[in-house]
C-alpha positions in Angstrom: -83.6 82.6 121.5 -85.6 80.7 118.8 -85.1 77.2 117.6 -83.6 78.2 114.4 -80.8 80.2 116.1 -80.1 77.4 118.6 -79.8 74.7 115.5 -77.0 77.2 113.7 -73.7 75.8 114.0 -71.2 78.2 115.4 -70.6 81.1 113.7 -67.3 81.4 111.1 -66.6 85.0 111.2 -68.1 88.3 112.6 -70.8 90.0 111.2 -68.1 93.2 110.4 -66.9 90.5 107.5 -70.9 90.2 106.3 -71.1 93.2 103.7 -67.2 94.8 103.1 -66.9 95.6 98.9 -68.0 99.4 98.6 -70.5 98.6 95.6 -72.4 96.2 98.3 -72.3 98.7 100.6 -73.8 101.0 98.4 -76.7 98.9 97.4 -77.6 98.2 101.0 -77.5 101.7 102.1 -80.0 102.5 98.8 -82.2 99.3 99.9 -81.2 97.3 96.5 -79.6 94.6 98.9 -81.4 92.5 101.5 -79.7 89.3 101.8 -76.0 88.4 101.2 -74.7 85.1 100.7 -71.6 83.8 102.2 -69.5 80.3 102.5 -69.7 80.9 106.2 -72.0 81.5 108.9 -71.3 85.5 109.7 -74.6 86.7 111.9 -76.9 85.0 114.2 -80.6 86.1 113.7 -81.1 88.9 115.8 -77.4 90.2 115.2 -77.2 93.8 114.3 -74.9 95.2 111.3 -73.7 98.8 111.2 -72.9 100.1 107.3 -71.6 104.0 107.4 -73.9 105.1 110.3 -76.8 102.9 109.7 -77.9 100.1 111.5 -79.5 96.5 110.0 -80.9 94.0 111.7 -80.4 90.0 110.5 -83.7 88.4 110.1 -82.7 85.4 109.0 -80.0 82.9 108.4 -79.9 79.7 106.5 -78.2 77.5 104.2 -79.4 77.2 100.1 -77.4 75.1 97.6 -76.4 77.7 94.3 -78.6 75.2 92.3 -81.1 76.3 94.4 -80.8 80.4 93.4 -83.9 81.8 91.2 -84.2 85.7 90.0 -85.8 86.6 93.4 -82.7 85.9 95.0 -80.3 87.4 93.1 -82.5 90.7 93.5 -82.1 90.0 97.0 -78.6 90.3 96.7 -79.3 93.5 94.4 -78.5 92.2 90.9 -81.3 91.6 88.3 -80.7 87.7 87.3 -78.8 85.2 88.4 -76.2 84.6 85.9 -75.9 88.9 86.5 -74.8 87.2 90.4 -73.5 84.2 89.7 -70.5 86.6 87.2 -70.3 89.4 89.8 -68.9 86.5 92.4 -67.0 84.3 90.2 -65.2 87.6 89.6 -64.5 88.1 93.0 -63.4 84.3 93.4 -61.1 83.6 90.4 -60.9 80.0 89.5 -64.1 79.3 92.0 -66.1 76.8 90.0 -70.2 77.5 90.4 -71.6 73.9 91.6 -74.9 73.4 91.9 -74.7 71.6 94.7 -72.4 73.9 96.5 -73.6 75.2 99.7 -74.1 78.6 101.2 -74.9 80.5 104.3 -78.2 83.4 103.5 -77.9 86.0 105.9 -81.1 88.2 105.3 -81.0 91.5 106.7 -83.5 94.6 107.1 -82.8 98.3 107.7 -83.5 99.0 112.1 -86.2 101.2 112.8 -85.6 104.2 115.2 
């Protein structure tokens, strides 16, 4: 195990709860969606997710403050800006207020080779 997976705090849920709403799904399965950002820690780095068949790999996991998002990471998480990701969650999470300073778990994935 590397440093970086021995300095995570324990994880907060199971790596089945990483990716769940169809439409994310989708966009992994079609390569539009590398990373996902969560409140918790769901993967450790090495930790393999299985999406309708297909297998992904976690590459990386660390914390980022929302103030901290640029456009490169809300392509990561398969939109096109960041105020495109920042209305796709708040709709998920009514009444969730975007703070800059709020913290979140990156889990960065890539598809397993066979």
């Amino acid at each position: 195990m590397t440093n970086e997976t021995t300095n995570l705090p324990p994880k907060t849920c199971t790596i089945e709860r990483l990716v769940t709403l169809e439409s994310d799904v989708e966009k992994v399965l079609q390569g539009q969606k590398t990373a996902t950002r969560r409140n918790g820690r769901y993967a450790d780095i090495g930790e393999i997710m299985e999406l309708k068949g297909q297998s992904f790999v976690v590459n990386n996991v660390y914390n980022q403050s929302l103030g901290e998002l640029k456009e490169e990471h809300a392509k990561q998480e398969g939109f096109q800006s960041v105020e495109e990701y920042k209305q796709s969650i708040l709709s998920y999470h009514p009444g969730m207020p975007w703070l800059p300073t709020m913290t979140v778990w990156v889990h960065e994935f890539t598809p397993v080779k066979v």
